[in-house]
N, C-alpha and C positions, 0 to 999 in steps of 0.2 A: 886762161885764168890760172893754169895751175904754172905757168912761169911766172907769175907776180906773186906768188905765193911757194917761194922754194922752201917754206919749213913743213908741207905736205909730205917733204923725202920725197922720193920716187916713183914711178908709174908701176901697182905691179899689175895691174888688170890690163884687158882691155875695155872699151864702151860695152855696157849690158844693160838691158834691161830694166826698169822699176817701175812700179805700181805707180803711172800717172808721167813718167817719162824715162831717164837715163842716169847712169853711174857708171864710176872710173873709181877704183878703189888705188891710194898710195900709201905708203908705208906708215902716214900717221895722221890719217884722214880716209873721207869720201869725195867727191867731188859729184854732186847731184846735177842734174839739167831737165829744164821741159820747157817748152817753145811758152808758156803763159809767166816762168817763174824763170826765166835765165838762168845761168850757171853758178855755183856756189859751194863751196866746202864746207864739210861738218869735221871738228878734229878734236882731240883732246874729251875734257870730262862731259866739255858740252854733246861732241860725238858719241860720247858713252853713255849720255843721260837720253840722247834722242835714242837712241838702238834700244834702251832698254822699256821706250814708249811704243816698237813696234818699227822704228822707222818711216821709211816710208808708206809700209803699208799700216800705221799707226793713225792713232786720232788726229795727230800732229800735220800730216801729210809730207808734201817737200819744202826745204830752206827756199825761203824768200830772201836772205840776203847772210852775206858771212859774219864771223863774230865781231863784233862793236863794241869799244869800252863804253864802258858806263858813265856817265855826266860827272860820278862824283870819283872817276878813278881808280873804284876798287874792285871791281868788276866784271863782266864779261857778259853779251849776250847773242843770243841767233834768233830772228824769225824765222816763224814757218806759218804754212796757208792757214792752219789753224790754231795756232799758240805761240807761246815763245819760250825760250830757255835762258834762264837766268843764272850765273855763276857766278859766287865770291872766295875768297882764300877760307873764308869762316863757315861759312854754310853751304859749299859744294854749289853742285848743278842742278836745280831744278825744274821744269816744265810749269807755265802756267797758264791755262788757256778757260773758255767760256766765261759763264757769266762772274767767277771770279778774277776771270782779269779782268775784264772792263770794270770791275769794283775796283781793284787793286790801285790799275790805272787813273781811274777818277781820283782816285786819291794821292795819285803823282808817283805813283810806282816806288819802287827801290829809294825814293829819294823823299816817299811821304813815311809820315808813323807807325809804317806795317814794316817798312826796310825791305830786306830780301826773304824771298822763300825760303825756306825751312826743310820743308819738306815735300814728296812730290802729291797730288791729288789723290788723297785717300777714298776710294767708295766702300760705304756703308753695308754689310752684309744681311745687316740686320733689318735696316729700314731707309726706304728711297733715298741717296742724297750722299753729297761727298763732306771731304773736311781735307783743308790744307794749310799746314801752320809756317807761320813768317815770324819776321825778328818783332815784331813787335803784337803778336798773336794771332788767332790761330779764326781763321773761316769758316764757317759753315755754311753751307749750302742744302736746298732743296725745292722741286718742283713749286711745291707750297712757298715759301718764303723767302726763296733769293738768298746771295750771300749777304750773312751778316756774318760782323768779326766780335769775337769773344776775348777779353784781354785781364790781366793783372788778376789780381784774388777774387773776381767773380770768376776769373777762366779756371781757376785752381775749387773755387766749391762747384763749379758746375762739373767739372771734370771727377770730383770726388762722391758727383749725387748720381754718377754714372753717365754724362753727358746726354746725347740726343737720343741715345737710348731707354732713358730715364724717361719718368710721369713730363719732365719739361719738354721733351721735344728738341726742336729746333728754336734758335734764337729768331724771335722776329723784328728785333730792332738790333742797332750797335749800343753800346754801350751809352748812358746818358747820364750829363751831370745833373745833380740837386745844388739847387740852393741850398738846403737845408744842412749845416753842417759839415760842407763840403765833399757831401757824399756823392752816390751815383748809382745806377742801376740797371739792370737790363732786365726786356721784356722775352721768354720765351711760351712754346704754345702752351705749355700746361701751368705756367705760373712765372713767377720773377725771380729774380736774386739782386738782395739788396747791398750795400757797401759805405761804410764810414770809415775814418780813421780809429774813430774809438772802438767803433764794433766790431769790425770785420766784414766779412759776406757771410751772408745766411740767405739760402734757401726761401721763398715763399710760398709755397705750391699754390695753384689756383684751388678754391672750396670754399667751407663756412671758414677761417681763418682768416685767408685774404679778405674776404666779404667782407668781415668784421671791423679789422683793420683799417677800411675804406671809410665803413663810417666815421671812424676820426680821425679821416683826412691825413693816412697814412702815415710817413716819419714826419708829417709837417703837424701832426696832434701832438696830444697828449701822451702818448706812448710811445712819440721817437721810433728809431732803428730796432730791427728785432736782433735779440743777443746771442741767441742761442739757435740749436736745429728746430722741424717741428718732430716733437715727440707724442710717439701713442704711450697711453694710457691702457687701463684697463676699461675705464668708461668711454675712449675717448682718443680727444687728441688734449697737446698744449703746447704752446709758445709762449716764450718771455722776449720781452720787448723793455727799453730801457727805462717806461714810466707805466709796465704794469705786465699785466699776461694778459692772454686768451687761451679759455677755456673751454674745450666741447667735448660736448655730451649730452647723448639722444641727437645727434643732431645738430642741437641748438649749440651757439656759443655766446660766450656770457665774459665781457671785458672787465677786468678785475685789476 
């Protein structure tokens, strides 16, 4: 393999050892093997992107096959037993493996409306679950809820209301259009964020608020998109919405 492949440079190792089979280290590459995954090179950013997952003793395990351009050309990528690595001139190398690449994938990978990774698989220190952002937004992931992707100025106020760290949680749907004005919305655990051209995204939390707003049949009522954040009060809380407020205190809330 590594004569059909003279831009490895030269042999400086010999065969050694790796977690799960063998290597041969050349002057601008690896050269992995194991009797279940044949032989194959790792080189360049994608080589630097795998080492810095652990290698082969990473989540990654060994290369399933050498680098591949990409469908659309601009690109670069490697398998391996458990993920894969994805390169572009714009957005380096990144690894993307579990249950968001088979999200990714369903949606046609690199060549759907996520584009390429971003970034590599972020986990969460704070609370179960990772996040990895691509050219067209940004995933989240967790036990609970599976990846869903978070995108455009709901990803900028969810990001600003402190993300899944935040009373919202994890997203548990992708983003959704309305009829209503050509908006759209996503659903997460602790409440929504809503999105219009005219309004912008605002925050929902789940409570008496949202409750409220349900009863008239949310932006499809009488009070339209909410316009502003929810703000506490002294008595309370309040949001304004585009054909009124809501009002709480004691408790109760009271549509005005």
């Amino acid at each position: 393999m590594a004569e059909r492949q003279p831009g490895l440079g030269p042999c400086l190792t010999g065969e050694y050892d790796v977690r799960g089979g063998k290597a041969t280290d050349f002057r601008f590459g690896r050269v992995f093997w194991s009797q279940s995954t044949g032989a194959h090179s790792v080189l360049g950013a994608i080589g630097a992107a795998y080492q810095s997952e652990g290698g082969p003793d990473g989540v990654l395990g060994l290369p399933t096959s050498g680098e591949t351009t990409t469908p659309d050309g601009r690109g670069r990528f490697s398998t391996f037993q458990n993920g894969v690595i994805y390169w572009s001139p714009s957005t380096g190398a990144h690894a993307v493996r579990g249950g968001i690449r088979a999200m990714w994938q369903e949606r046609g990978a690199e060549r759907g409306d996520l584009g390429y990774p971003t970034t590599d698989e972020i986990t969460n220190p704070n609370k179960p679950g990772v996040v990895q952002g691509f050219q067209g937004g940004t995933v989240y992931w967790s036990e609970e809820t599976g990846p869903k992707v978070v995108e455009g100025d709901i990803l900028k106020a969810y990001r600003e209301a402190g993300a899944e760290n935040s009373e919202l949680g994890y997203p548990v749907t992708d983003e959704i259009a309305l009829d209503t004005r050509r908006g759209a919305f996503s659903r997460f655990q602790g409440g929504a964020i809503y999105w219009s051209p005219r309004t912008g995204a605002h925050v929902v939390p789940r409570g008496p608020v949202f409750d409220a707003w349900g009863t008239v049949d949310y932006e499809r009522g009488r009070l339209g998109y909410p316009t502003g954040p929810l703000r506490n009060t002294a008595g309370g809380q309040v949001m304004e919405f585009e054909g009124g407020r809501i009002t709480v205190s004691g408790g109760r809330a009271e549509i005005s």
